[in-house]
RODO-375602 format. One record per residue: residue in one letter; x negated, y, z of N, C-alpha, C in turn. Coordinates in steps of 0.2 Angstrom, whole numbers, plus 5000, padded with zeros to 4 digits. Example, Ala and Ser with C-alpha at 12.3 -4.5 7.8 and 13.67 -1.06 7.14 Angstrom:
2
A493449725039493849785039493449845039 S493649895035493249955036493650005039 
***
This chain:
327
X493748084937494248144939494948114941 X495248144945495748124950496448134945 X496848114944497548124941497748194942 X498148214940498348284939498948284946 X499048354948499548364953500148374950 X500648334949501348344946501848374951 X501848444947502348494951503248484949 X503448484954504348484953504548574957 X505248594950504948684953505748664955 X505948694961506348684965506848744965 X506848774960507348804958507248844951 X507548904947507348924941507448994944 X507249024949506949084950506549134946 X506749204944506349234939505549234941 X505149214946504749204947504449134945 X504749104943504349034937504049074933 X504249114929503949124921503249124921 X503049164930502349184932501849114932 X502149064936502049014939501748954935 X502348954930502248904924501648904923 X501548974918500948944914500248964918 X500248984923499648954928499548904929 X500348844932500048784933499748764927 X500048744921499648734915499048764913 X498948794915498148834914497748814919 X498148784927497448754931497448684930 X496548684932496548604934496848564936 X496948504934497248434936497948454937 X498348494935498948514936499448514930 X500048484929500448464926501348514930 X501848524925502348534927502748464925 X502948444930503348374929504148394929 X504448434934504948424934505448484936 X506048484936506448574937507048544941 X507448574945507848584948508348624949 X508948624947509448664949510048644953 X510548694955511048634956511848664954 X511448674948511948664941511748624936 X511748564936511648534930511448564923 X511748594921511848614915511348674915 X511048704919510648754919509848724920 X509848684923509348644924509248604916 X509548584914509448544906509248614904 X509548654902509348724896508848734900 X508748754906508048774909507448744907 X507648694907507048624906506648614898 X507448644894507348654886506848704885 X506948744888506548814886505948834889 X505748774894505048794895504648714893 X505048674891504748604888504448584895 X505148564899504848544905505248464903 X504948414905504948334903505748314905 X505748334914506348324919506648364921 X507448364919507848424923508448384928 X508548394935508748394940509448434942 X509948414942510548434943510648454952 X510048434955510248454963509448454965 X509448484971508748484974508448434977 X509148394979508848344983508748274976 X508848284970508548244965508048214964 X507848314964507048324962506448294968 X506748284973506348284980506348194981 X507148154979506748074978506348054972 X506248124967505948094961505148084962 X505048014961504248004961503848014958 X504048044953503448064948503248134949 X503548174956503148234957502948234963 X502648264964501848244970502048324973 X502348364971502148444976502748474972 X502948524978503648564974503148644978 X503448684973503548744971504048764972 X504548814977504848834982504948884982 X505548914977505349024978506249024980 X506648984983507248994984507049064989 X507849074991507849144996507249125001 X507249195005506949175011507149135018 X507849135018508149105023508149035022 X508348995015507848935013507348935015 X506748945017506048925015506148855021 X506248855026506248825032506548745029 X507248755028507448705028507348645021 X507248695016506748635010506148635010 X505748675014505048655016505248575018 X505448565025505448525029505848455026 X506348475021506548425016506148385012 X505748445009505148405004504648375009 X504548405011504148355019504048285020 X504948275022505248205023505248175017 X505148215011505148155005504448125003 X503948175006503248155004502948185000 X503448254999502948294995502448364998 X501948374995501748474996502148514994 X502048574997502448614997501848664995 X502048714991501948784990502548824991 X502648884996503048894996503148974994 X503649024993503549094991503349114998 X503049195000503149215005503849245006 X504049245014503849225018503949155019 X503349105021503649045024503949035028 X504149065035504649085039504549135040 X505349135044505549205048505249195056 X505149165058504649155067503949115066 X503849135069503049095071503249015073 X504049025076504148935079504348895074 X504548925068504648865063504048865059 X503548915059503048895056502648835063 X502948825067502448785069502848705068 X503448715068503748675067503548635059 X503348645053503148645047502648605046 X502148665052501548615053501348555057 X501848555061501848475065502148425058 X502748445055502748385053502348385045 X502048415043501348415040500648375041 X500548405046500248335050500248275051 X501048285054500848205053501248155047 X501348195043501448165036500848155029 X500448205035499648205028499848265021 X500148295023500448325017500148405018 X500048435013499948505013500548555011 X500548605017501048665014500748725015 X500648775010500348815010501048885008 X500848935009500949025008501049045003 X501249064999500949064991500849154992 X500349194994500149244994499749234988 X499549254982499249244977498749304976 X498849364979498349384980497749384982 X497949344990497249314994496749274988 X496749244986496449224982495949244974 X496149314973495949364970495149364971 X494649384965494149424966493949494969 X494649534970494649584971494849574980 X495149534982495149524989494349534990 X493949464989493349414991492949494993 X493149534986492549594985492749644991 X493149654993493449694999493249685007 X493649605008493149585011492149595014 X492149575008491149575008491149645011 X491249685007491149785008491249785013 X491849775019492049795024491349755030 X491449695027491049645031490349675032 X490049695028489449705026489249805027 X489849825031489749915034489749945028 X490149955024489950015018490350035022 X490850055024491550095027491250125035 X490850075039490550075045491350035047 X491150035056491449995061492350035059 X492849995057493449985055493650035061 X494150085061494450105065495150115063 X495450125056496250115055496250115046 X496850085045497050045040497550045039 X497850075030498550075030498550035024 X499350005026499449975018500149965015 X500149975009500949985009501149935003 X501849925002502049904994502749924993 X503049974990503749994988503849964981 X504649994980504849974974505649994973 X505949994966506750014967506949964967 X507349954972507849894971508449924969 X508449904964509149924958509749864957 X509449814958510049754956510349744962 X511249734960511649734967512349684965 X512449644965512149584971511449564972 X511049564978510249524975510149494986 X509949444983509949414989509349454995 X508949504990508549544996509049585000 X509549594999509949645001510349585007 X510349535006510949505011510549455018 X510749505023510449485029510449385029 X511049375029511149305028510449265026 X510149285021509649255016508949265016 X508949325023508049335025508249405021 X508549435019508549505014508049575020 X508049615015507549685019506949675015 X506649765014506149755011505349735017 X505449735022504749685026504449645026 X505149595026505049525022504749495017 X505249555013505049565005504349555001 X504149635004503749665002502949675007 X503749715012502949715020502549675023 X502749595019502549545021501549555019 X501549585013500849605010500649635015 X500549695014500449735020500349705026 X500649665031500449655037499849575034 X500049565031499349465028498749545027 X498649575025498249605021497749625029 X498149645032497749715038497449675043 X497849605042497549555049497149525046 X497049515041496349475034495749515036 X495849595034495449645034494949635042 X495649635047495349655057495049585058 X495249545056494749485057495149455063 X495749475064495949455072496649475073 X497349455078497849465076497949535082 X498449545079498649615081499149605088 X498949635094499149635099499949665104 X499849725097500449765099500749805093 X501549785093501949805086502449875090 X502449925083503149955085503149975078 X503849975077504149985070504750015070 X504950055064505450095064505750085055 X506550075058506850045051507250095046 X507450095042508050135038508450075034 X509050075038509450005034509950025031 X510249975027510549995021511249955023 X511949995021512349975021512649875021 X512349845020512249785021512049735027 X511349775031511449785036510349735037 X510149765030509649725030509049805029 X508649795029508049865031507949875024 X508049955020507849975014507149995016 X506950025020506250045022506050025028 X505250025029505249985035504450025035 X504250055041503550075041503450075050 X502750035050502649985056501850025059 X501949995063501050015065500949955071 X500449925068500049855071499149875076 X499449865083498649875085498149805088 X497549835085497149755084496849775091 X496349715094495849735096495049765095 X494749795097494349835098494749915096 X495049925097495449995095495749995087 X495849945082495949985076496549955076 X496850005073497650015072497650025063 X498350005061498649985056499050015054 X499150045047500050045046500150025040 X500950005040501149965033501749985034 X501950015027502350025026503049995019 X503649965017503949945014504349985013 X504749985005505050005005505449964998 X506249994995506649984990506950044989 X506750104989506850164989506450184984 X505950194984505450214979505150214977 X505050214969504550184965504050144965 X503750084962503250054961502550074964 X502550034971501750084973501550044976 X500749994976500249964981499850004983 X499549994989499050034992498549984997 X497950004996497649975003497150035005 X497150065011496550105012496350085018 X495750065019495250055023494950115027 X494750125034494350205036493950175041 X493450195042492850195048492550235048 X491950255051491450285054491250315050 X490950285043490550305038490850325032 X491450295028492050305024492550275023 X493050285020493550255016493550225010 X493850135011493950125004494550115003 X494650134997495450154990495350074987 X495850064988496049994983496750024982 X497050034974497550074972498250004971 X497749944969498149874966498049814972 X498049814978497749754982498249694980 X498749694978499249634979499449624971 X499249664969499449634960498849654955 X498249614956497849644953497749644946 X497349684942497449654936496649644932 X496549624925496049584925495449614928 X495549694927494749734930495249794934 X494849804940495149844944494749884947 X494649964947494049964951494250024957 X494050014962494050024968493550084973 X493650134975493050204978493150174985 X492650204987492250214994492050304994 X492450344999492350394998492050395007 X491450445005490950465012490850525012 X491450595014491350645013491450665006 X490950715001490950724996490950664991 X490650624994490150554989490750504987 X490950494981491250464978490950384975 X490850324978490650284974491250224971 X491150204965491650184962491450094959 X491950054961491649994957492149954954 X491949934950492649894946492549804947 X492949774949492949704950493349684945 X492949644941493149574936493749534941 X494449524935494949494939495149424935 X495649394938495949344930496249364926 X496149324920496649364913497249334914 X497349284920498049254921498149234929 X498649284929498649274938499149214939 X499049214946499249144950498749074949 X498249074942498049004943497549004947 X497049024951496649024955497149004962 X497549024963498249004968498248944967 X498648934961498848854960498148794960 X497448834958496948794959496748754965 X496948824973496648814977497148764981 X497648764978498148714981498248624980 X497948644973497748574970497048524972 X496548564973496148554978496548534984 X496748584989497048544996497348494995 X497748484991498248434990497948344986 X497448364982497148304980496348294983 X496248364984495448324990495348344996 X495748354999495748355006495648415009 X495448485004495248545006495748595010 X495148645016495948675017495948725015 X496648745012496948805009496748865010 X496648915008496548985006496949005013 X497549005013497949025017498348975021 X497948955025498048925032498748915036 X498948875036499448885044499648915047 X499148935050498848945057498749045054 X498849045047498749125044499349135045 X499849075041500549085040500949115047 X500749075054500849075061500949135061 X500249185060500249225064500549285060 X500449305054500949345049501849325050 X502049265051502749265056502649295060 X502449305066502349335073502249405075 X501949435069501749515068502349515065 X502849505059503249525056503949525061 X503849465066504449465067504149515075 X503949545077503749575083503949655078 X503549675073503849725071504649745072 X504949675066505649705067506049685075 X505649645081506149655086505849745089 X505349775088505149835090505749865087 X506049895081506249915074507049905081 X507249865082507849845085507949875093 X507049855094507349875103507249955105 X506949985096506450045098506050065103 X505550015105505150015108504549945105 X503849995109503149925108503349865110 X503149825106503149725109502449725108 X502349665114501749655115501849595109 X501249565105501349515101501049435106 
***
């Protein structure tokens, strides 16, 4: 058995608490190291989850050789340039979504991942879910019949103010955010990227999108819509439609350990419930530990991350120019 993946977490983002203890619950994976770039916050961070090493700057953490992979959930507008960072120092990256804002720095990421030998991946943790695999098969397999449209949404309140989703500077808007689900989801589902965006915005004093509801068209005719928002309340959705029926997926992006999911065809309601994990994110951190120690390729691919930039940013140039963009 191969050495453990020694993670260094690149900032103390209230998304660690999730993170943590998945690393420590997956195979060959250790948390080695924290970063801050306040000293002082980084030591007490380091106390309180008994991480070994605390880093007073990010570029510490990045010549420290006893971590092999950074963990990456700074703003959005960061992702780019400490991707690229960690890169140069020789480490993997796992990065939050979005890993960029264009398709050209996603391509820029993966050239020099390439040729560094190094893996950086998407951290969609969803993808990786049981409840995805099982969605997939159904679709695959005609319970719904031949796909013709598909909606998917994820809202929620955004109440805290200052908060970096809210500041253009920083990647902020709920699309980004949120919408980012909704469009990985619909292009997973079509099997193929979407040709043509228009979208339409409701923005927020700041000057960053509180709503955002898109529509994405594939090829063979099926069309999509996603909608985001920071207006209201807590809501995932995925609903799938063809020829035959619809399927309801109430939780697609945050599943929990049993979820069960209807196929309606007319009157006929069939209903099934998918076994999930008792602890999310570690089948993420598993499938990443894999790529990064045995050469496997990721869940969520590049070449995924490429084309989710390219719809999201086609939407909001639509949103802009109030008019369809060819993608």
């Amino acid at each position: 058995m191969s050495r453990p993946l020694r993670w260094g977490l690149l900032g103390t983002a209230r998304i660690n608490r999730r993170l943590i203890p998945a690393m420590r619950a997956a195979r060959r994976s250790i948390v080695a190291a924290v970063a801050s770039r306040q000293p002082a916050r980084a030591a007490a961070y380091a106390r309180e989850w008994e991480i070994p090493v605390a880093h007073g700057s990010y570029d510490a953490l990045l010549r420290d050789r006893g971590v092999d992979a950074v963990y990456l959930p700074l703003p959005n507008a960061l992702h780019v340039e400490w991707t690229l960072r960690a890169l140069d120092a020789g480490k993997h990256v796992l990065c939050e979504k979005p890993l960029a804002l264009t398709p050209e720095d996603v391509e820029r990421i993966e050239a020099v991942a390439r040729a560094g030998a190094r893996v950086v991946a998407e951290a969609f943790m969803y993808r990786h879910e049981p409840l995805i695999a099982r969605i997939v098969a159904l679709v695959g397999n005609g319970e719904v019949g031949p796909v013709t449209h598909m909606s998917a949404g994820f809202t929620y309140l955004q109440t805290r103010a200052p908060d970096v989703r809210l500041d253009p500077a920083l990647g902020g808007g709920s699309l980004w955010d949120v919408g980012c689900y909704g469009v990985s989801v619909v292009r997973l589902i079509a099997g193929a990227e979407p040709t043509t965006a228009l979208g339409c915005a409701t923005m927020t004093a700041t000057g960053v999108d509180e709503s955002f509801s898109g529509l994405l068209q594939f090829p063979a005719g099926v069309v999509a819509s996603v909608h985001s928002s920071f207006r209201t309340p807590y809501r995932t959705w995925l609903e799938i439609a063809g020829s035959r029926g619809v399927l309801i997926v109430p939780r697609p992006f945050r599943p929990e350990a049993s979820d069960t999911i209807e196929i309606r065809r007319g009157e006929e309601v069939l209903r099934e419930t998918i076994e999930g994990s008792p602890l999310l994110f570690v089948r993420q951190i598993d499938d990443f530990v894999c790529a990064a120690l045995d050469g496997r390729r990721p869940a969520v691919a590049l070449s995924d991350s490429r084309g989710n930039a390219a719809a999201l940013a086609a939407l909001y140039e639509s949103a802009r120019s109030r008019r369809a963009v060819t993608i």
